[in-house]
C-alpha positions as CSV (number, residue, x, y, z in Angstrom):
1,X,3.3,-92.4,84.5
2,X,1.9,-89.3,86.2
3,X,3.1,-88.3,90.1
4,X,0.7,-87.0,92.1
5,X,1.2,-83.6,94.0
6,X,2.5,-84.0,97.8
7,X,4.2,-82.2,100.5
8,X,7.5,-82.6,98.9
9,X,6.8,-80.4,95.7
10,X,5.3,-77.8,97.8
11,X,8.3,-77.7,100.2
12,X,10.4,-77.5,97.5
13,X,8.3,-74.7,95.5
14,X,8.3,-73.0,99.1
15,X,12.1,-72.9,99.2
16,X,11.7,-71.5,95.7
17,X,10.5,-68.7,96.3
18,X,11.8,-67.9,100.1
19,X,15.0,-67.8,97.7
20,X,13.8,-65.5,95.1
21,X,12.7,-63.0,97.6
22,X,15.9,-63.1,99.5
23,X,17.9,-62.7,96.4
24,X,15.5,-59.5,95.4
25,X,15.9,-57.9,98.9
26,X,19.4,-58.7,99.1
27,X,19.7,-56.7,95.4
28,X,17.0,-54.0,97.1
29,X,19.2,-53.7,100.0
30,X,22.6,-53.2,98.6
31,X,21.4,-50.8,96.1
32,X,20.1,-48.8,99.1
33,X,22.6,-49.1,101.0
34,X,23.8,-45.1,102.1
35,X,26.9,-45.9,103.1
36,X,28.5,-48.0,100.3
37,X,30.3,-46.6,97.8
38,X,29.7,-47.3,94.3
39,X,32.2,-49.7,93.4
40,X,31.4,-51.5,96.5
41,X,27.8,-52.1,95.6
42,X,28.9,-52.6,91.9
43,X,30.8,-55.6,93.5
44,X,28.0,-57.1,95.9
45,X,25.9,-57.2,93.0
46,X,28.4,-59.1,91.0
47,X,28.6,-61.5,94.3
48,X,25.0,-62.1,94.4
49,X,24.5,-62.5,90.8
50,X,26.8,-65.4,90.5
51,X,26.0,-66.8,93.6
52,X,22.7,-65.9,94.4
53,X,21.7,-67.4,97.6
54,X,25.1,-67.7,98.7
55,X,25.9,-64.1,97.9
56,X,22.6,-62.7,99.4
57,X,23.0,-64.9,102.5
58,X,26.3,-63.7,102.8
59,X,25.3,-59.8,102.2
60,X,22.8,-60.1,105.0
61,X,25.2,-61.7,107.1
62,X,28.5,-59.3,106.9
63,X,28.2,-57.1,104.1
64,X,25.0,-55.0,105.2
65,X,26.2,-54.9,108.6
66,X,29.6,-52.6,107.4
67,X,27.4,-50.8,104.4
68,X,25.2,-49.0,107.0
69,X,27.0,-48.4,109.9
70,X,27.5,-44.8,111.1
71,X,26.4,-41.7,109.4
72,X,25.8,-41.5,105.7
73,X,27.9,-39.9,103.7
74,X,28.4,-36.1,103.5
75,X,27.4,-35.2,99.7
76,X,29.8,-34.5,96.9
């Protein structure tokens, strides 16, 4: 029995990749982020590798918001 293509698959496919590209920013921005030290970002990255849309929703949410606040660190 073959299924035809329909709204459904391409919602889902949609959601797909609206999650892939938020798990790669979320990876983009923590890697980038000046103010987070290493073992931080060492740690977000463990967060949104296990839970990837979770973790990435979450980064976005609180973690970004204390990684890049203020000045960026004086340099070693």
């Amino acid at each position: 029995m073959v299924s035809s293509f329909n709204i459904w698959h391409l919602v889902i496919i949609l959601v797909g990749i609206a999650a892939f590209v938020l798990f790669i920013a979320a990876l983009v921005s923590i890697a980038r982020a000046p103010r987070a030290s290493t073992g931080e970002k060492v740690i977000w990255i463990v967060v949104v590798l296990i839970l990837p849309l979770l973790g990435s929703i979450v980064w976005f949410a609180v973690g970004r918001r204390f990684a890049t606040a203020g000045d960026p660190p004086a340099p070693v």
